[in-house]
N, C-alpha and C positions, 0 to 999 in steps of 0.2 A: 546670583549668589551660588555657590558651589561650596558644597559642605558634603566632606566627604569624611568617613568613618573609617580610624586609621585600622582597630583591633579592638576586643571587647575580653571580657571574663565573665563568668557566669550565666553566660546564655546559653540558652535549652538552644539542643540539637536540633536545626532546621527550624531557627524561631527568626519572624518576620521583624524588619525595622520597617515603622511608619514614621516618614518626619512633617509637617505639617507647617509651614510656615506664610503667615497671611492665611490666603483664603485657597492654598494650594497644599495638597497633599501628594507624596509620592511614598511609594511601597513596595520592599522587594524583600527576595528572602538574604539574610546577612550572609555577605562575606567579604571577608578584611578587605580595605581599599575600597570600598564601594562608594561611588562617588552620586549628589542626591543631588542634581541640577535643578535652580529653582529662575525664572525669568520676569523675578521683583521688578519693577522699577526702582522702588527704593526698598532697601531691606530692613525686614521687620526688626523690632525691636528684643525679641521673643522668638523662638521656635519651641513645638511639640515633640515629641520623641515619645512614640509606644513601639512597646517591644510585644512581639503576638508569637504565640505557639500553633502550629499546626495540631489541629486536635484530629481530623478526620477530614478523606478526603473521596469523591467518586465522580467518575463521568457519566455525564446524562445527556441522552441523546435531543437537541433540541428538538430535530424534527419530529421524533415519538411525543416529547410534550407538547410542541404548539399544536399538532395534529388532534391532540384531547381536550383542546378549548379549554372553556371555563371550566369542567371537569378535573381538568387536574391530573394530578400523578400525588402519591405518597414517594418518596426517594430516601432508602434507607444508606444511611454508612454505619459503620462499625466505630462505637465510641470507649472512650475510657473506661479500664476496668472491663469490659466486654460489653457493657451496657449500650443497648442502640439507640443511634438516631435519629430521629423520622423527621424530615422537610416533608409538608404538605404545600406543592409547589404547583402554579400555573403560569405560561408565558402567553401573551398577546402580541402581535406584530403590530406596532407600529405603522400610520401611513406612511412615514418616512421611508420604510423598510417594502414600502409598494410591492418591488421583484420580486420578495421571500414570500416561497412557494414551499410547506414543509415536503408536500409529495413529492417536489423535485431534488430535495438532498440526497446526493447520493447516499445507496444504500452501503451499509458495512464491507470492508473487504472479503472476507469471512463468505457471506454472502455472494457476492459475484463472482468469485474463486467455484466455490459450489454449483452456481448457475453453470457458468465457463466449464466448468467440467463435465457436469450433463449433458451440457449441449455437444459437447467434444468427444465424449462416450455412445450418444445418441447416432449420430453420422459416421460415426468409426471413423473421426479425420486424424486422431493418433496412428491406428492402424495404418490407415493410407499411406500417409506422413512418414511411418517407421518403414515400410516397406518402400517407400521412392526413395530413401538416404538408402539403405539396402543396395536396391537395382542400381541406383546411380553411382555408388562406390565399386558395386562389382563389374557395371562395364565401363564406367569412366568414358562419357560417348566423349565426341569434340563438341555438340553444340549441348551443352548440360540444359540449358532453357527448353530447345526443343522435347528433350529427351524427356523433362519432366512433364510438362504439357500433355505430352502425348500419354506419359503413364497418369496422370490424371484422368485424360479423357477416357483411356481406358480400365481404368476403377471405377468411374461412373455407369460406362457401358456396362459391367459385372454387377450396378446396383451399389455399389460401394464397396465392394469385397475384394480382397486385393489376392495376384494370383503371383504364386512364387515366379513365376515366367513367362511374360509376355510375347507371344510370338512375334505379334508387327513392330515389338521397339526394337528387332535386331536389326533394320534398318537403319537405324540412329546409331548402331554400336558401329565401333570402327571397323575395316575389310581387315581379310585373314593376313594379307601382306602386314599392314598395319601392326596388325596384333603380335606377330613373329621377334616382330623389333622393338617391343617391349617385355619382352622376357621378364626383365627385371622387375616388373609393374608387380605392385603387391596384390596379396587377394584377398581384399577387405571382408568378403566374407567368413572365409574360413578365419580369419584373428578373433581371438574372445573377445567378449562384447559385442559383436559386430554382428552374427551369423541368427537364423530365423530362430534358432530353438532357445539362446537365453533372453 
């Protein structure tokens, strides 16, 4: 059976249809044409129809509550009127649910973004990084892989510290011939944006 709900009047903004038919309920927030597929064998003689308002709503981290056991959380939303709501809530895991591991959900982005930056502030591998796009824009070698590699290996030799000019990568840059016949080649250094000092 397939009952579908052409348009309405007088429903609250962002208010839920539940239709209930037999021993089957379905539930979605309304909008016009919404169609409520039901897989009766035979269809009931009756259907239920509740209409629900959104009163308040918040996300809660499962893994913070199942990590609190039988303990609990209190989990507050903002109610009617400014008046609050307090859920005093616990979740259990299920054997079915064997795998779930709360310790192992990953943690918020927020979080890893934070970690990931520490970490990337800690190594000065931005620095590095800013300075190989730098050297490799301003001498454009022919083998660019080598060319990084080697300025890699030598930012490591320095400790991690990157030096405006590398002596042993002139190697990697192309010969004076080379370079004559490219006149035209741009100097990605000296263009804004590009150059050590912004």
């Amino acid at each position: 059976m397939d009952l579908t709900v052409r348009g309405a009047e007088g429903l609250p903004q962002k208010a839920y249809l539940s239709i209930r038919a037999g021993d089957v309920r379905k539930q979605v927030q309304y909008r016009p044409g919404e169609c409520f597929r039901f897989d009766n064998k035979s269809a009931p003689r009756f259907f239920v129809v509740d209409v629900f308002e959104k009163v308040s709503s918040a996300q809660v981290s499962l893994a913070e509550l199942a990590a609190l056991g039988e303990t609990g959380s209190s989990v507050q939303l903002p109610g009617r009127n400014g008046l609050p709501i307090t859920l005093d809530m616990t979740v259990k895991v299920r054997d079915q649910q064997a795998g779930f591991d709360p310790k192992k959900i990953r943690p918020p982005r927020h979080q890893v973004a934070m970690e990931a930056q520490t970490y990337l502030e800690t190594h000065s591998v931005q620095k590095i990084l800013q300075g190989l796009v730098q050297q490799l824009l301003t001498c454009q070698p022919k083998d660019p892989v080598s060319f990084m590699s080697k300025y890699i290996q030598e930012s490591a030799a320095l400790g991690g510290e990157v030096a405006t000019t590398l002596p042993s990568l002139a190697v990697l840059n192309p010969t004076d011939e080379e370079s004559d016949n490219e006149g035209a080649k741009r100097q990605w250094a000296s263009r804004r944006g590009m150059g050590a000092d912004e």
